[in-house]
C-alpha positions in Angstrom: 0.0 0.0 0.0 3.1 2.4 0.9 4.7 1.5 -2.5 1.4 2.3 -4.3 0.5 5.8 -2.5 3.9 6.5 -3.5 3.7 5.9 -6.9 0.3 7.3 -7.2 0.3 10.3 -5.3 -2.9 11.6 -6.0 -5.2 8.4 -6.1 -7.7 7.9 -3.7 -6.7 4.4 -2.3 -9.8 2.3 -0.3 -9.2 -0.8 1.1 -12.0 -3.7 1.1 -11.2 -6.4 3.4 -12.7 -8.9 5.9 -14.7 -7.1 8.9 -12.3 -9.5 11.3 -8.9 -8.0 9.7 -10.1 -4.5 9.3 -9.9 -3.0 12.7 -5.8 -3.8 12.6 -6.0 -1.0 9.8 -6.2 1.5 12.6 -3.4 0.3 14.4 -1.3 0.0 11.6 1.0 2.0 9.3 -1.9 1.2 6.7 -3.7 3.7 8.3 -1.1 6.5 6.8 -1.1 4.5 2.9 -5.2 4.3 2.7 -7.7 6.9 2.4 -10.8 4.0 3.6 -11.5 0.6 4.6 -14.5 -0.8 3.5 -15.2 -3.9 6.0 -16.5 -6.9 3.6 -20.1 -8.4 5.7 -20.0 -11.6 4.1 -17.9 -14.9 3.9 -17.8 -16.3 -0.1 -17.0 -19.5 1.5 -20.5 -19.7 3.0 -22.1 -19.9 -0.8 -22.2 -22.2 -3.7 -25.9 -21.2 -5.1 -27.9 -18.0 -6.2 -30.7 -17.3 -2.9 -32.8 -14.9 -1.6 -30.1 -14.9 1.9 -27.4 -14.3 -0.8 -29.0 -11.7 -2.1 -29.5 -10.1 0.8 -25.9 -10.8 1.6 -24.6 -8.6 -1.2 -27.2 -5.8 -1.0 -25.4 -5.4 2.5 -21.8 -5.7 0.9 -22.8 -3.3 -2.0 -23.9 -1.1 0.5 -20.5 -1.0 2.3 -18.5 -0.6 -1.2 -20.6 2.4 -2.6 -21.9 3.4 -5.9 -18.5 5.4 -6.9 -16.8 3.3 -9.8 -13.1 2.4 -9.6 -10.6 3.6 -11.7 -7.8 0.1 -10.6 -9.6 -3.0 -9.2 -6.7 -5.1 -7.6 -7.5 -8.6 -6.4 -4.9 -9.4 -3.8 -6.1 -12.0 -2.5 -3.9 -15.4 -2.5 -7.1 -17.4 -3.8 -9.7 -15.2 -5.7 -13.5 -16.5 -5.3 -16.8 -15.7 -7.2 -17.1 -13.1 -5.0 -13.8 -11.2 -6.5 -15.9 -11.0 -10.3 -19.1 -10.0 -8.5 -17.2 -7.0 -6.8 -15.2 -6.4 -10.2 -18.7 -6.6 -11.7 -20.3 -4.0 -9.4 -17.1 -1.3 -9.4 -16.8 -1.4 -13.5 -13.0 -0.5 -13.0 -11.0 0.7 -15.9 -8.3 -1.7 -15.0 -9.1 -5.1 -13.2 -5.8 -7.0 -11.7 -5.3 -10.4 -10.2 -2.1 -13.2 -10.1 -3.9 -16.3 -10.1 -6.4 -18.0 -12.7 -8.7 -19.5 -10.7 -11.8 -22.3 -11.4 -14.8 -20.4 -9.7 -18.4 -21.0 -10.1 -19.5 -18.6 -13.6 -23.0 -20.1 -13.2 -23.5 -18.3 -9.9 -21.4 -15.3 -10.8 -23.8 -14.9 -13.7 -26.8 -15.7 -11.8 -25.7 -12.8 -9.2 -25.0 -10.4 -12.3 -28.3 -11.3 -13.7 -29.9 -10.4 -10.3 -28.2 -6.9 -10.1 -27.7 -5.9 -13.6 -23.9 -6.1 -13.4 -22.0 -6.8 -16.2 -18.4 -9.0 -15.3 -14.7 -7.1 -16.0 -11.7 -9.1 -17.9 -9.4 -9.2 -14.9 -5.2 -8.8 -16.8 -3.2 -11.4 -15.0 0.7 -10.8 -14.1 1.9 -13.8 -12.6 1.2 -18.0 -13.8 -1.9 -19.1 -13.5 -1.5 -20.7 -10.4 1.9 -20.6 -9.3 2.5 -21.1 -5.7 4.2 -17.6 -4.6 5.3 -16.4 -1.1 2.5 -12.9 0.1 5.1 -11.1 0.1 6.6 -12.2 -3.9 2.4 -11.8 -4.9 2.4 -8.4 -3.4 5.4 -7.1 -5.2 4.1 -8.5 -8.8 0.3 -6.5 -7.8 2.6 -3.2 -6.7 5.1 -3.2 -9.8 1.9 -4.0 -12.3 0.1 -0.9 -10.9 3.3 1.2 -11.4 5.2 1.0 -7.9 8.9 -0.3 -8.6 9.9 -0.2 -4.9 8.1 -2.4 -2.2 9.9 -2.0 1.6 9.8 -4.8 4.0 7.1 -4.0 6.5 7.9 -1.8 9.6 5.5 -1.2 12.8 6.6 0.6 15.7 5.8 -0.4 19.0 2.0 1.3 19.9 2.6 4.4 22.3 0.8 2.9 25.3 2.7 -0.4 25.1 3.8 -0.8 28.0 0.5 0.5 29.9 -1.2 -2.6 28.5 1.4 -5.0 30.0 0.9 -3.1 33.0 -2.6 -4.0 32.8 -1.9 -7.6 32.2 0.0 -8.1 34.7 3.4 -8.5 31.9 6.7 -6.7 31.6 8.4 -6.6 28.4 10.2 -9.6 27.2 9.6 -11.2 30.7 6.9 -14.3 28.1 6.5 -16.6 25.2 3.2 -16.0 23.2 1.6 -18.8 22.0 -1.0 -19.3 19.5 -2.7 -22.6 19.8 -6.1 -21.2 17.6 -6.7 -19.9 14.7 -8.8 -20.6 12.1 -11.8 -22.0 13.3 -13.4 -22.9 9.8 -10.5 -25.5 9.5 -10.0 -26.4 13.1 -7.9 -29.6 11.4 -5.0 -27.5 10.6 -4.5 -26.6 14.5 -1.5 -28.9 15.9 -2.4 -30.3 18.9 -3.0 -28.5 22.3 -0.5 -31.4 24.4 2.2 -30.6 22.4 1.9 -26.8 22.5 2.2 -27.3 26.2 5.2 -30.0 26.1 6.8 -27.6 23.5 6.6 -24.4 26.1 7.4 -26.3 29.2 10.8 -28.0 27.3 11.5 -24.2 26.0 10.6 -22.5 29.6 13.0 -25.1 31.1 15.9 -23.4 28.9 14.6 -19.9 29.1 12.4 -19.4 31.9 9.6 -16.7 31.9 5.7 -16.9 31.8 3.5 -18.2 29.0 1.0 -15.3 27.5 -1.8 -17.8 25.6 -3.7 -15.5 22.7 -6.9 -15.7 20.8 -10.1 -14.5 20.1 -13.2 -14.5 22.0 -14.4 -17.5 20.3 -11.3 -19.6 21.3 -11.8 -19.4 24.7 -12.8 -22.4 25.7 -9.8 -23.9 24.0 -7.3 -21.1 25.5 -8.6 -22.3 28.9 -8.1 -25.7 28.1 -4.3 -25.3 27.5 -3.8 -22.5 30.5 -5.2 -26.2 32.6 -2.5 -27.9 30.8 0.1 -25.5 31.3 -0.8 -25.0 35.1 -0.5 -29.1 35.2 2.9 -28.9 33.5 3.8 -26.3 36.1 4.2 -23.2 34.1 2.5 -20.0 35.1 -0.4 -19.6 32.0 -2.1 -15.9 31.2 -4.8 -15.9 29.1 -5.5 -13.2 26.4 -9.0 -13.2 24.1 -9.5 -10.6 22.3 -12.5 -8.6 20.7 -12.0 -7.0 17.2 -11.8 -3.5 19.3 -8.8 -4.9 21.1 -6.4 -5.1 18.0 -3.7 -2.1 19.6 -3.7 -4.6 22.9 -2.8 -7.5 20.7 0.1 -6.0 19.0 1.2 -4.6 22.2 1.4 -8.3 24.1 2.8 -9.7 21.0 5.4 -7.4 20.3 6.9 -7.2 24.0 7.8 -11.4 23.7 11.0 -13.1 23.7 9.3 -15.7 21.2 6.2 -17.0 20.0 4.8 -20.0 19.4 1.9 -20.8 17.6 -0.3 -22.4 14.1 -0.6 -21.0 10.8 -2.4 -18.0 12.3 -2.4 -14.0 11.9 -0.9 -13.1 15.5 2.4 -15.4 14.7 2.8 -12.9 11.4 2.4 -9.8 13.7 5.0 -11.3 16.3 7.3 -11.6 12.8 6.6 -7.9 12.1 7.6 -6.6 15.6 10.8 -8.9 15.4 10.2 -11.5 17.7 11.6 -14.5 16.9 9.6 -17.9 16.9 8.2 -20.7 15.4 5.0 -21.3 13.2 3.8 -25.2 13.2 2.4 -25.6 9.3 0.3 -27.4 7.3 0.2 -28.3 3.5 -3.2 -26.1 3.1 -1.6 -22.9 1.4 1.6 -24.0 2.1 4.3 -22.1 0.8 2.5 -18.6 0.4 2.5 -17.7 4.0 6.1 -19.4 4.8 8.4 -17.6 7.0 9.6 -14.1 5.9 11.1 -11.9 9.2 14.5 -12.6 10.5 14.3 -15.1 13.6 11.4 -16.8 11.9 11.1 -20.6 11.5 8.6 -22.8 9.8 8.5 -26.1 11.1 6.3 -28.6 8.3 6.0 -32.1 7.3 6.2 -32.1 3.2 3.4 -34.6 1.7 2.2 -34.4 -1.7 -1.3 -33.2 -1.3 0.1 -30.1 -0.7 -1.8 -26.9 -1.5 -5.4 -28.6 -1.1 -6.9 -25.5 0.7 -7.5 -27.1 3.7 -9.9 -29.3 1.4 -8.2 -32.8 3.1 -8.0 -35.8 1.1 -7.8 -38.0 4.7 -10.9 -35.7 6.7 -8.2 -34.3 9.3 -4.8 -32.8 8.8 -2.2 -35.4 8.7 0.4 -33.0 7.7 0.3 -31.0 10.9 -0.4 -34.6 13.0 2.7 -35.8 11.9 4.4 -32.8 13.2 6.3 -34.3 16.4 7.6 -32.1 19.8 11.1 -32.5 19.5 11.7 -30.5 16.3 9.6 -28.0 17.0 11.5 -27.6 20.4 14.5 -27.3 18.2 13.1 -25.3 15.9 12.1 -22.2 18.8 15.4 -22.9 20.8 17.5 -21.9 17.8 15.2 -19.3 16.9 15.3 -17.7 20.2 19.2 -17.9 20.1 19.8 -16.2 16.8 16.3 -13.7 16.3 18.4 -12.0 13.5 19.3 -14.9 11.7 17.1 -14.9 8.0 14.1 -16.7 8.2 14.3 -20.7 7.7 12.2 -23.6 7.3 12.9 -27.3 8.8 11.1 -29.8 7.6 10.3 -33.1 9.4 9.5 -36.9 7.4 7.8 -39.5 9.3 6.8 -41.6 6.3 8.4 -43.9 4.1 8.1 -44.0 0.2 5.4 -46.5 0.2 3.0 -44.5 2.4 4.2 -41.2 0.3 2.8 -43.1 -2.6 -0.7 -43.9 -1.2 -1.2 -40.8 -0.5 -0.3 -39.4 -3.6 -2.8 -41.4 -5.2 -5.5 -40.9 -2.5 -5.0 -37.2 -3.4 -5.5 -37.8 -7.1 -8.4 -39.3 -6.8 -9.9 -37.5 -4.4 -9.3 -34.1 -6.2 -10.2 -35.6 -9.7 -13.9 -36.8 -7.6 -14.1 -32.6 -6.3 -13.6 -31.6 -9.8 -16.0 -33.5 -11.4 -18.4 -33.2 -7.7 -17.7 -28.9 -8.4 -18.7 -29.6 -12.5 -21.9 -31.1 -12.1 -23.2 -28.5 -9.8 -21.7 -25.9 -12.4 -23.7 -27.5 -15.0 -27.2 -27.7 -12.6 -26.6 -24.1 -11.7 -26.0 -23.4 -15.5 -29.2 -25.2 -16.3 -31.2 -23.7 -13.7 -30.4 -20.1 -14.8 -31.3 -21.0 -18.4 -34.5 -21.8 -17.5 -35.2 -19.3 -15.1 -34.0 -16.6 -17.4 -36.3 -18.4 -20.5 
């Protein structure tokens, strides 16, 4: 966003963005690159079909956007969905931009279109069609094809009342480990297991002492209290953080006054990256590698299998990349990390299997992507026919 205001002055710049990621805007150097933030009030996940509750969905959404048309409509996102054409659709940019070529349902996006008299934008693509590239690679190809030669590592400083919130939880700086044990609770799967977090921070205290900060959100409470029992079992002294979208300057706050962090594939372990704390993210094959480590004293710990990049869409029902994901290396993985946090940002990777089981489920992925495919092409074609002969 910094790279683009600079090479585009005199743009007005609006941000559209989940309603759970917007308030960080506020509390962020974003705030200084963006003239608005448009919180998105829907999840394109959630649909598949034309409905009335859709509808209704996007009358709300179109409400938050606005009437004004776009001059540059950039799709950032790593995976583009329906919902990327319909907003194209409804902004009639100039200039539409995305990296990817992605299958998405053009029976629904038509049958939305048809509903609201949009008419759909050829999106220009600057990157291969669905090339596996790190954020922070994708958002230097969106910056330099809108103009912007020069993208700067991110840089947040430390929120002026930092250490009035640690006051008020009981914390001084760098005196705790933050741990992430949520995170994504539409694939709870790609969570590694709450025993190990715990045997992982009580081998780690044992080395480097300190408290053990647990974080969240309000709806991972129940699990956050489930591993502050653990911890308390395993004799180390748990505090327990869930936050509410309004505490976002309290989050970065705790997270940026660690010695380390621990934690899933999660948003918090990225802001504990920006702030320079050094520490270890436990990873799954889901996205895997667009959201690898990228901040000095970062490691990624991750069992390679070849179903990789299955969007959290598991061939086996449950994540048997992260399951396979032991203590020990991860231990090994945050010791070092907290022992060199300016050393450039690595990934170890762990191998439990042998080539036999490598091979079954190779071909347990084939087949079980080729069944989605043709599963996701014969509700294209019922959608297709259904708007046919509601239109006739």
């Amino acid at each position: 966003m910094s790279a683009l205001r600079a090479a585009r002055p005199t743009a007005r710049i609006t941000l559209a963005t989940r309603a759970t990621v917007a308030p960080f805007v506020s509390v962020s150097p974003l705030r200084d690159a963006v003239d608005g933030v448009v919180p998105l009030p829907i999840d394109p996940y959630r649909w598949a079909a034309p409905s009335d509750v859709l509808f209704g969905a996007l009358e709300r959404t179109f409400a938050a956007v606005g009437r004004r048309p776009a001059d540059t409509f950039v799709s950032a996102e790593l995976r583009p969905t329906w919902l990327t054409f319909v907003l194209g659709a409804r902004l009639k940019p100039r200039l539409a931009v995305t990296l990817r070529s992605v299958d998405y349902s053009r029976a629904l996006v038509g049958a939305v279109c048809d509903r609201f008299g949009l008419a759909v934008p050829a999106f220009r693509r600057y990157a291969d069609a669905r090339s596996r590239t790190h954020e922070l690679l994708r958002y230097e190809r969106l910056a330099k094809a809108l103009g912007a030669d020069e993208v700067e590592p991110p840089h947040w400083p430390l929120p002026a009342r930092s250490r009035q919130t640690l006051k008020t939880h009981g914390l001084t700086p760098h005196s705790y480990i933050v741990c992430f044990p949520g995170g994504s609770a539409a694939t709870p799967a790609r969570r590694w297991a709450p025993e190990r977090f715990v045997a992982t921070l009580a081998a780690v205290r044992e080395r480097f002492g300190g408290r053990v900060l647990l974080v969240g959100d309000t709806g991972e409470r129940e699990l956050l209290d489930d591993v502050a029992r653990r911890c308390a079992v395993a004799g180390l002294e748990p505090h327990v953080f869930a936050g509410r979208l309004a505490d976002a300057g309290a989050l970065r706050a705790l997270v940026a006054n660690a010695w380390g962090y621990l934690g899933n594939d999660t948003g918090p372990a990225h802001l504990a990256a920006v702030h320079g704390v050094p520490g270890v993210t436990v990873y799954g094959g889901g996205t895997w590698p667009s959201y690898a480590p990228w901040a000095p004293g970062s490691v990624g710990v991750v069992h390679p299998l070849p179903c990789f990049g299955c969007f959290w869409d598991c061939t086996f029902g449950r994540a048997v990349c992260v399951e396979q994901i032991a203590v020990e290396p991860v231990v090994a993985a945050l010791s070092a990390a907290v022992a060199a946090p300016v050393a450039a940002p690595a990934v170890s990777e762990v191998s439990t299997f042998g080539p036999e089981v490598i091979g079954l489920i190779r071909d347990a992925s084939a087949t079980y992507r080729a069944a989605q495919a043709d599963r996701a092409a014969r509700l294209e074609a019922l959608l297709s026919q259904k708007r046919k002969l509601t239109s006739g």
